[in-house]
C-alpha positions as CSV (number, residue, x, y, z in Angstrom):
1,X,46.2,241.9,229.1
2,X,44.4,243.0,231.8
3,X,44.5,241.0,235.2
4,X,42.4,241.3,238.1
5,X,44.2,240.2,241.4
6,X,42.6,239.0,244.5
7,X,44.7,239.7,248.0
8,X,45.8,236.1,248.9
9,X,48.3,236.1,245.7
10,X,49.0,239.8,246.2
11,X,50.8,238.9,249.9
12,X,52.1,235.9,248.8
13,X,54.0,238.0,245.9
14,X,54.6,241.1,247.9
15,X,56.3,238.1,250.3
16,X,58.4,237.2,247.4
17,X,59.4,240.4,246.8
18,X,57.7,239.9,243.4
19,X,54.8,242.3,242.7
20,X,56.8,244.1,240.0
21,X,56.6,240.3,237.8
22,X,52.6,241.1,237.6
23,X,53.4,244.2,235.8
24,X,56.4,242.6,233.7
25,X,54.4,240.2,232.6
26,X,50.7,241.4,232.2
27,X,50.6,244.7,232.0
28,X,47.5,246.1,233.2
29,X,46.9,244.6,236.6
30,X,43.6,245.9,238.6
31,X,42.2,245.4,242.2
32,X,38.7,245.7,243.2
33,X,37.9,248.4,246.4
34,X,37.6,245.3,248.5
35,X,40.7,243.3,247.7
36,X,42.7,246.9,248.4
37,X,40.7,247.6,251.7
38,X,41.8,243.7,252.9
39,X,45.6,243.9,252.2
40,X,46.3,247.6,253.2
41,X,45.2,247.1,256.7
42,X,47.2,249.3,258.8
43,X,49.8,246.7,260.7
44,X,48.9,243.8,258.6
45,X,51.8,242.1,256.7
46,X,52.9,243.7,253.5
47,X,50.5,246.6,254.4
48,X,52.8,249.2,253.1
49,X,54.3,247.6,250.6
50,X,51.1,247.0,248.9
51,X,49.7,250.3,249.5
52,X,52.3,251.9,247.1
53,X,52.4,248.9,244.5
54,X,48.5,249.3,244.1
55,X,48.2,253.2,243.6
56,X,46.1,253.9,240.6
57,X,45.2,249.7,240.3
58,X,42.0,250.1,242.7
59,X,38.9,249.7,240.4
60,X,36.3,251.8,242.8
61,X,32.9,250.7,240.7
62,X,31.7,246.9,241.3
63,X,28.3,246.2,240.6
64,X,27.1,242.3,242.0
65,X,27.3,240.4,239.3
66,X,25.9,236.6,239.7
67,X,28.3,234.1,240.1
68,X,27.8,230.3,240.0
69,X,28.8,228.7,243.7
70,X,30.1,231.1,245.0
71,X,28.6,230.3,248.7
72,X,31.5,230.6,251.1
73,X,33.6,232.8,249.0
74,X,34.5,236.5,250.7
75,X,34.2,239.7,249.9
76,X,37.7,240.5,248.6
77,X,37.0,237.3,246.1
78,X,33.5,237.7,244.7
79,X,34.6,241.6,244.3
80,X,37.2,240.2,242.1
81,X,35.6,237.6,240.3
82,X,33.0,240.2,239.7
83,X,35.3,242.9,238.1
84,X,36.9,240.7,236.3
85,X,33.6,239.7,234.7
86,X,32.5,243.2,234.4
87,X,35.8,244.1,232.3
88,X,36.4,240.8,230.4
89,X,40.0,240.3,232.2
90,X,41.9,238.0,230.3
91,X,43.5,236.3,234.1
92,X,42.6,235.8,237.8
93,X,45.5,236.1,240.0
94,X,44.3,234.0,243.4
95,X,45.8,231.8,245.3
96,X,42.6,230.5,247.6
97,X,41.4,226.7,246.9
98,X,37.8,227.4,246.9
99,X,37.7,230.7,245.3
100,X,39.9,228.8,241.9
101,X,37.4,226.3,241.9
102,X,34.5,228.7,241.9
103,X,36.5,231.2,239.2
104,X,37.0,227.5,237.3
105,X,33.4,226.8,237.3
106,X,32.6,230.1,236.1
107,X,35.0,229.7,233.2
108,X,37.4,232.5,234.1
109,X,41.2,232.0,233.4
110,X,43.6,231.6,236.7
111,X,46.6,231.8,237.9
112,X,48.2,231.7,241.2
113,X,51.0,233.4,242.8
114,X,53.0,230.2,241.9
115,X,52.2,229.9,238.3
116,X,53.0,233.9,238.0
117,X,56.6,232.8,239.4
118,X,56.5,230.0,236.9
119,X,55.5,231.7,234.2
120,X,58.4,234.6,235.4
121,X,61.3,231.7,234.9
122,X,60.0,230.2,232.0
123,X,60.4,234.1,230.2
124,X,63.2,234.8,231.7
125,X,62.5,237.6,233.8
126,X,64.0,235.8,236.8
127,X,67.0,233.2,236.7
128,X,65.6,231.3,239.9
129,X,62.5,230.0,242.1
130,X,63.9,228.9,244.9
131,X,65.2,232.1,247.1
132,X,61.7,233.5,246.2
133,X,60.1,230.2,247.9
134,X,62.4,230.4,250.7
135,X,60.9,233.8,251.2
136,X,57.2,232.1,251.4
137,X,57.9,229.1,253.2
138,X,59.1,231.3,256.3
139,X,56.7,233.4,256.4
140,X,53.2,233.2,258.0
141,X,51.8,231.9,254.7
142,X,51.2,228.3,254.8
143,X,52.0,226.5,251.2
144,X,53.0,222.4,251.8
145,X,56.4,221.5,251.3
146,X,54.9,219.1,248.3
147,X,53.7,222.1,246.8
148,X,57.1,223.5,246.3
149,X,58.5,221.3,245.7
150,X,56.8,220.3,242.4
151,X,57.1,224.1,241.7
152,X,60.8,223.4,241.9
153,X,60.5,220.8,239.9
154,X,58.4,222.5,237.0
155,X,61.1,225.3,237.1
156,X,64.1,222.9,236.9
157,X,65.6,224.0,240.6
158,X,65.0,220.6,242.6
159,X,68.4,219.9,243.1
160,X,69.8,223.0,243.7
């Protein structure tokens, strides 16, 4: 399965201490130049940790592709929308509102950094959510508190 990951689900999992689920899971994850220049900015959160995670993930060649709405979007996404068009990916990992929307409009499978947590549980790869959204919801990421907690909910952990 190949998946082509944008950088606002990359942090978010890096965060989590999660990146290693994307290759548990999928297999054959792949970043475009742009989405690997945005997250390994020297000093930036998760910098580092990212830098190693993606070696030999970066997908150099991105030819512009045309994509339907895609006004607004940045680099980083329509780099990643565009290789994942370019190598019929099977899954886009993002996490940005208006960049699903414009993947869902262009008929491309998504997932965010949720639903790869999720989807981790539900195979058993991890025995709990909830440390892993403690994580996220003190950090500088913003995700609303009704957001995890239907998460926790899908995943069985609201009481706990």
């Amino acid at each position: 399965m190949i998946v082509i990951a944008d950088s606002s689900a990359l942090v978010a999992l890096s965060i989590c201490k999660s990146l290693s689920l994307l290759d548990t899971l999928f297999g054959d994850v792949k970043v475009p130049q742009a989405v690997y220049e945005e997250v390994c900015i020297i000093n930036k959160a998760e910098s580092e940790v990212l830098k190693a995670y993606l070696q030999g993930k970066v997908y150099d060649f991105i030819e512009p592709i045309n994509i339907e709405k895609s006004n607004g979007l940045g680099k980083g996404e329509l780099a990643a929308i565009s290789l994942y068009k370019k190598l019929s990916a099977d899954l886009l990992l993002i996490d940005d509102a208006r960049a699903k929307k414009v993947a869902y409009l262009n008929n491309l499978e998504v997932m965010g950094s949720l639903g790869v947590l999720l989807l981790a549980k539900k195979e058993g790869v991890i025995s709990e959510i909830k440390p892993l959204l403690n994580l996220l919801k003190y950090s500088d990421i913003f995700v609303s508190e009704h957001i995890l907690d239907q998460v926790l909910l899908m995943a069985g952990e609201a009481s706990k």
